[in-house]
N, C-alpha and C positions, 0 to 999 in steps of 0.2 A: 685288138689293135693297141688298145691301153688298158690299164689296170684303175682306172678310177671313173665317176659319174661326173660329167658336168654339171647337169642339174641341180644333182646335191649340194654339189660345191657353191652353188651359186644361189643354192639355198641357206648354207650356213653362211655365207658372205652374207643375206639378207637380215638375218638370225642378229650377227652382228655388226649391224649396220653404226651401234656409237661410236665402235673402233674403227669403222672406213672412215665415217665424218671427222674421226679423228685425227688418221692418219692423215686425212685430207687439208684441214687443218694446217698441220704441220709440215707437209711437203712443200703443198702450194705455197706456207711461211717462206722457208727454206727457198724457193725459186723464185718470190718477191724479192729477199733481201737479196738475192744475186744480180737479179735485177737491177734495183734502186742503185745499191751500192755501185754496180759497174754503171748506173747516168750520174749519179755523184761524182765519181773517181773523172769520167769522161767530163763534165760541166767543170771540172776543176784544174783536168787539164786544159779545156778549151779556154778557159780564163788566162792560166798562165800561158798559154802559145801566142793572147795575143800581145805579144812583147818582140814577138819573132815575126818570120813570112808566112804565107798560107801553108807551106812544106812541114814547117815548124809547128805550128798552131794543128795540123792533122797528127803530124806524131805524136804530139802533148796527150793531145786528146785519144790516143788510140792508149798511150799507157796509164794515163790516169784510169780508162776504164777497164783496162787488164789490171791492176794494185787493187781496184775499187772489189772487182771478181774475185783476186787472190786473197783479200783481209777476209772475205764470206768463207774461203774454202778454206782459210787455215784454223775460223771459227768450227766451221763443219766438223773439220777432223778431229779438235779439240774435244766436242760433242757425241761422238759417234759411239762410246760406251753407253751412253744417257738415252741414246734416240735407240740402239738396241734394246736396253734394259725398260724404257717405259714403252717401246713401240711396238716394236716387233717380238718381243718375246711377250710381251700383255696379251697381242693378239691371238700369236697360236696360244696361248693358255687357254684362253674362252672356248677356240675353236678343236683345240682336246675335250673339254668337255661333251661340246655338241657331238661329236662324231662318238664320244660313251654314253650319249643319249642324255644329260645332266641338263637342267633348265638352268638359265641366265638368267641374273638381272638384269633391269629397263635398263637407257638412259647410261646414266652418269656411274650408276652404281656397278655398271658392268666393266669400267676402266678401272676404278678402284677395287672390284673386287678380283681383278687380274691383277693388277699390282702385289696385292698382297700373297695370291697363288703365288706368282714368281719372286720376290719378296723369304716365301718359306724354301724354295725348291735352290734359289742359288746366292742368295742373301746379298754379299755387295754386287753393284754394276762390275767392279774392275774383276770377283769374280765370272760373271757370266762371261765375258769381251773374255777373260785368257782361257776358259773351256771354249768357247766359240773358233779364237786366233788355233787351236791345237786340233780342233774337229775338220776346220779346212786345209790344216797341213795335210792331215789324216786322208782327208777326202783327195785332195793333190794327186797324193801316191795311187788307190786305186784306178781315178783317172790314169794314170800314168800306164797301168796293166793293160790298159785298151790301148791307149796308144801303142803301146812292142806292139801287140796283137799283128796291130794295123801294116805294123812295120815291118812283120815277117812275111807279107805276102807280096809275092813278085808278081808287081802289077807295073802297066810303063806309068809313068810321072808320079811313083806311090811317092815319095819324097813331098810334091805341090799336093797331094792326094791328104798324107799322113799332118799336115801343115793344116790342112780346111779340118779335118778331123780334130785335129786339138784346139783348136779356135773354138768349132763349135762344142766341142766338151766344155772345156772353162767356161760357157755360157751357161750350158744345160744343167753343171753340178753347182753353178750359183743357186739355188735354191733350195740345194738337199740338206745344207748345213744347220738350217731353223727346222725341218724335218726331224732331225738327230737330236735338237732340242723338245721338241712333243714327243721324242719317247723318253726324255730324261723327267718332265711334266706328267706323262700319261702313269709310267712307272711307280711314281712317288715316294721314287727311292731319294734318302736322303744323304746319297754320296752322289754327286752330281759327275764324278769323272768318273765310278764304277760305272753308271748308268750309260754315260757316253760312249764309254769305252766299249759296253755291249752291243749298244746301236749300231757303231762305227764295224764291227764284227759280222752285224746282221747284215750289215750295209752291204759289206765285202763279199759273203755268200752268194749276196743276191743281185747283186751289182748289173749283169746283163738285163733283167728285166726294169730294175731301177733308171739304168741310162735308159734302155729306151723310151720309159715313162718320161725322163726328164729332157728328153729330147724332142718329143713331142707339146711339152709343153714353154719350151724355147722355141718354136716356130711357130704358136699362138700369139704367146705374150712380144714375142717382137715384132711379127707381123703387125697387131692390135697398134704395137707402138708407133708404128710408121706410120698406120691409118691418125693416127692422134694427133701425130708430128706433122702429116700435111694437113689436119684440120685448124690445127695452132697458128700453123705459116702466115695468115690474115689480121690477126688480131696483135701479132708478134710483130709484123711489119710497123701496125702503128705504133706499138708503143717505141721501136726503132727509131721511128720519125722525128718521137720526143726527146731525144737523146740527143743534146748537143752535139753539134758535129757526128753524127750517125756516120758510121759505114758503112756498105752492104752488108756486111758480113753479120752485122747484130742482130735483123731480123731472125736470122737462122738459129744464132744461138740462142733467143731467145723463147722461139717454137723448140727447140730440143730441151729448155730448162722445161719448160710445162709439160712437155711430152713424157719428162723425165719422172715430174711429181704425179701423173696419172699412173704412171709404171709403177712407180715402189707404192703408193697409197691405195692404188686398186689392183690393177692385174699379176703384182705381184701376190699380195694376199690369195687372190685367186688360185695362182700356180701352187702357192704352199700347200694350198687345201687338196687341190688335185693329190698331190704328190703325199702327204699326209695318206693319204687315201687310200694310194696305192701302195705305200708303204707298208702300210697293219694289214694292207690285205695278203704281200706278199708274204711277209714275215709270223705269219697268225700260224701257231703250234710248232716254232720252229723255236731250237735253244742256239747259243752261240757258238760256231765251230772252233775247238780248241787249235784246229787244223788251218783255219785262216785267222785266228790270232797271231798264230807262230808266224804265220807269213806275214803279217803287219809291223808283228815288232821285230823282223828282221828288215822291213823297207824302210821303216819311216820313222826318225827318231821323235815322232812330235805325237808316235804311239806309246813310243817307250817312255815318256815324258808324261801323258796320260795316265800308263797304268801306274807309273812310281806315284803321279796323285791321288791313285782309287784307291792304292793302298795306304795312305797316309788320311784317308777321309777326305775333309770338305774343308783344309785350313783357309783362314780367310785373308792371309798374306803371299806375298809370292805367288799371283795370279796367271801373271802375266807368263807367256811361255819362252822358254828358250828361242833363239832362233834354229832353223833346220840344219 
């Protein structure tokens, strides 16, 4: 059915338990301050509305807590290099080892001794983020190959049909892209877009067992999510409640931000590992087809953009990738 063990997986998630508490940590961060921020923004609308009628005084207050939202998320995206490079490539680092059988350190020592692993394998943050932005162009395009697939078959409503299909692809290949990074980690090769550029290769070959793996593991992990999300809905209402001028509408968003930091801090880790798993298992004594290169660097310029960096090494300017 799948190519990977739960158990394992949920055994090296135990293994590295400093990195969940970590992640944990910092998500749950991350969905306080959106929090706070949007009853800030909302208490400061509610202040100034009352200069106006109760119409006025609810509008105030519904935009102060959308500005309050939007100053957390334009921090976010400011961050989103930092929170890759110390977060999520820390963790599949540790979690490459374990699956080569390599003992961790305790504690504390297990973050910083990832750090430094990814530290040597991709050296700045702005490089990892523009191998990362060029491995999901990459991955884009093979998606893409299933979709025709999908498209060439005369089916009635394949049009509504080929639509649910691509929706839940782009779910399911959200996870394969920090995959592609544990084989540039596992490798230890120290051309980081040579390396990718072979993954992204393997990837291609093997792509029909890959989706399926990664398709099964998007209807756990968002499954799980919804179970989180109506467990959230109760504690979320109240903190709603303390929201000046509340809306109905906050409680919800507020069970989806928590729901959201259980997803990336735990079950996504989880997915990685699965999928990690299934990866080296697919891919174990196979070399890179020169035959679905050729076909990559004719689809997808964010390929061609890749190998021009494998052949230039590992500069540590000009990270960031073209656009497609």
């Amino acid at each position: 059915m799948w190519d990977f063990q739960v158990g394992r997986a949920l055994g090296m998630m135990l293994k590295t338990l400093p990195f969940i508490v970590f992640r944990l940590v910092v998500y749950f961060g991350v969905a306080l301050a959106y929090v706070l921020m949007t009853g800030v923004g909302a208490g400061v609308g509610w202040g100034v509305g009352g200069m106006g009628d109760e119409g006025f005084r609810a509008a105030s207050t519904f935009w102060g807590g959308v500005v309050g939202f939007g100053i957390v998320g334009a921090v976010m995206y400011a961050l989103r290099e930092y929170l890759l490079y110390l977060v999520k490539a820390g963790h599949i680092a540790v979690l490459v080892e374990l699956i080569d059988g390599q003992s961790l350190p305790q504690g504390r020592g297990q973050i910083d001794h990832a750090s430094s692993v990814v530290k040597e394998r991709f050296g700045q943050a702005s490089l990892l983020f523009g191998i990362d932005q060029l491995i999901k162009g990459v991955l884009r395009t093979i998606t893409g190959l299933a979709r025709g697939i999908f498209g060439l078959v005369p089916i009635p409503g394949a049009r509504q049909f080929i639509r649910l299909i691509e929706a839940f692809l782009k779910i399911a290949v959200g996870f394969i892209d920090e995959v592609i990074l544990a084989y540039c980690i596992r490798t230890g090769s120290t051309n980081a877009w040579a390396s990718s550029r072979d993954a992204l290769v393997l990837y291609g070959q093997n792509a029909k067992p890959m989706l399926k793996n990664a398709a099964w593991l998007a209807l756990i992990v968002y499954g799980l999510s919804f179970v989180v999300f109506l467990v959230m809905l109760a504690p979320a209402a109240a903190v709603a409640y303390l929201i000046p001028g509340g809306w109905s509408a906050t409680g919800v968003v507020v069970a989806l931000l928590f729901a959201w930091s259980v997803k990336v801090a735990v079950l996504e880790p989880f997915a990685i590992t699965c999928m990690m798993q299934a990866y080296f298992k697919v891919i174990e004594g196979q070399a890179p087809d020169a035959e679905w290169e050729s076909k990559l660097d004719g689809m997808s310029s964010k390929f061609r953009k890749l190998k021009e960096k494998a052949v230039g090494g590992q500069p540590q300017g000009d990270a960031h990738p073209a656009s497609e």
